[in-house]
N, C-alpha and C positions, 0 to 999 in steps of 0.2 A: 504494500500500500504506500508507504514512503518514497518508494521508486516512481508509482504513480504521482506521486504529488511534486515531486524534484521534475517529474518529465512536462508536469499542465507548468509548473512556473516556469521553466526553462522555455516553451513553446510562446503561453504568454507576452514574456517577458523579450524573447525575439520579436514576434510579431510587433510587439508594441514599438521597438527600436525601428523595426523597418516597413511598417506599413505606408506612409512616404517615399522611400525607396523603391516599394513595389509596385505604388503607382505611376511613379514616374519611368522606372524601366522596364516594367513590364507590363504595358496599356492593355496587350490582345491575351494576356493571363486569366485573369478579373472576370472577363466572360466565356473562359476557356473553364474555368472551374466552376461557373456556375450553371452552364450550360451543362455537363460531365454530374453534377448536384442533379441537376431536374432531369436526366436522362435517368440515371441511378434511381430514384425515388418515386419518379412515374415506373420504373419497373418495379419496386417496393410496394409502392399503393396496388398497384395491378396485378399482384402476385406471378410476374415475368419471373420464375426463377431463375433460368438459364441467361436472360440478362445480367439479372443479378450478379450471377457465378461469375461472368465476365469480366466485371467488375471489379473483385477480388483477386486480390495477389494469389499467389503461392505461400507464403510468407505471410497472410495475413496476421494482423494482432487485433481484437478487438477487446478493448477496454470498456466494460460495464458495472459501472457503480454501485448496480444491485446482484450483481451475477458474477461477476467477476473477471478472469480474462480468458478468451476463447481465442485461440489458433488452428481450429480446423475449419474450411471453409465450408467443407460437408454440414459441420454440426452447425456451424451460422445460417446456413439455408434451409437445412430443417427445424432451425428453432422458429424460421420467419414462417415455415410454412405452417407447423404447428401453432404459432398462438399471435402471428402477424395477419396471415393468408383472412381476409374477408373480417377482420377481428377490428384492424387498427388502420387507419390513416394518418399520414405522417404532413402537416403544413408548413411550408417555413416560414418565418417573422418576415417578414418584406422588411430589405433595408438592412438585414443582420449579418449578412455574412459578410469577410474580411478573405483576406487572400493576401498571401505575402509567398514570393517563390522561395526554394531553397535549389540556392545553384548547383547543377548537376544532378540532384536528384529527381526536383517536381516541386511540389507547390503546399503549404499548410493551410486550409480551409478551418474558419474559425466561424462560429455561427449558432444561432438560437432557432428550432423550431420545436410542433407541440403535434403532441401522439393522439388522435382521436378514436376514440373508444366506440365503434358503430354499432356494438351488441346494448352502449345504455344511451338510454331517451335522453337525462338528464346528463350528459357529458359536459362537465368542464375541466379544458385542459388547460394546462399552464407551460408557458415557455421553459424549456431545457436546455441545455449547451450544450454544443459538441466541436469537437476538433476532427479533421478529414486530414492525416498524409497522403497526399497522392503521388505518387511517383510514374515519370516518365519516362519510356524506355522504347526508344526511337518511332515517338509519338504516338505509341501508346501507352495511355492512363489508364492505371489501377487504385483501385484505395489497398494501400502499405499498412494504414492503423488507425483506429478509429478509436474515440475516447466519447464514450456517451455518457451523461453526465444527467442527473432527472433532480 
């Protein structure tokens, strides 16, 4: 858990130094990542799993605040299929997300959306934070690590 916490301030604490930088040198990044976001998440709400999968490293890491940390991409897609698939809808904050590149690797996505609950009448959700590594590997983007945060 400590690692986790050394890796969100580290992450932060970059982004923050160079979100300035990242706009200025990287103008066609900013909607390269959130296009890559809404591709990703229209497969998530849609239960696309084999989008999905594509999506996903080899190497994935997913960080989850109530769950813990998952590195097989198998079990991440049958966890979405089991209790995401037809269950949950995922929105994002308009206006939330941040993008700062990391040279040679890809890009840190930093951002706020909220999970809707479509089995209750009564849903209300609340904004969550998450962090997207995505790395690129001759122009193709994967999510590297995901840190979700509720």
């Amino acid at each position: 858990m400590m690692n986790l916490k050394k890796t969100l301030l580290l992450l932060l604490i970059l982004f923050s130094c160079s979100k300035m930088y990242a706009q200025s040198t990287s103008p066609g990044l900013y909607e390269t990542v959130v296009k890559l976001d809404s591709t990703f998440f229209h497969a998530y709400n849609n239960c696309d799993l084999a989008t999905q999968e594509q999506f996903y490293s080899d190497s994935i890491e997913f960080f989850h605040d109530k769950s813990g940390l998952e590195t097989s991409r198998k079990k991440i897609l049958a966890s979405t299929q089991k209790y995401i698939c037809g269950k949950v809808t995922r929105e994002l904050v308009k206006g939330s997300i941040e993008v700062s590149p990391i040279p040679g690797y890809g890009a840190v996505e930093l951002g706020q959306h909220m999970f809707h609950n479509n089995q209750e009448k009564n849903d209300t959700p609340h904004a969550s934070k998450f962090v997207i590594i995505w790395r690129n590997n001759n122009d193709k983007w994967t999510i590297a690590k995901v840190i979700s945060l509720h």
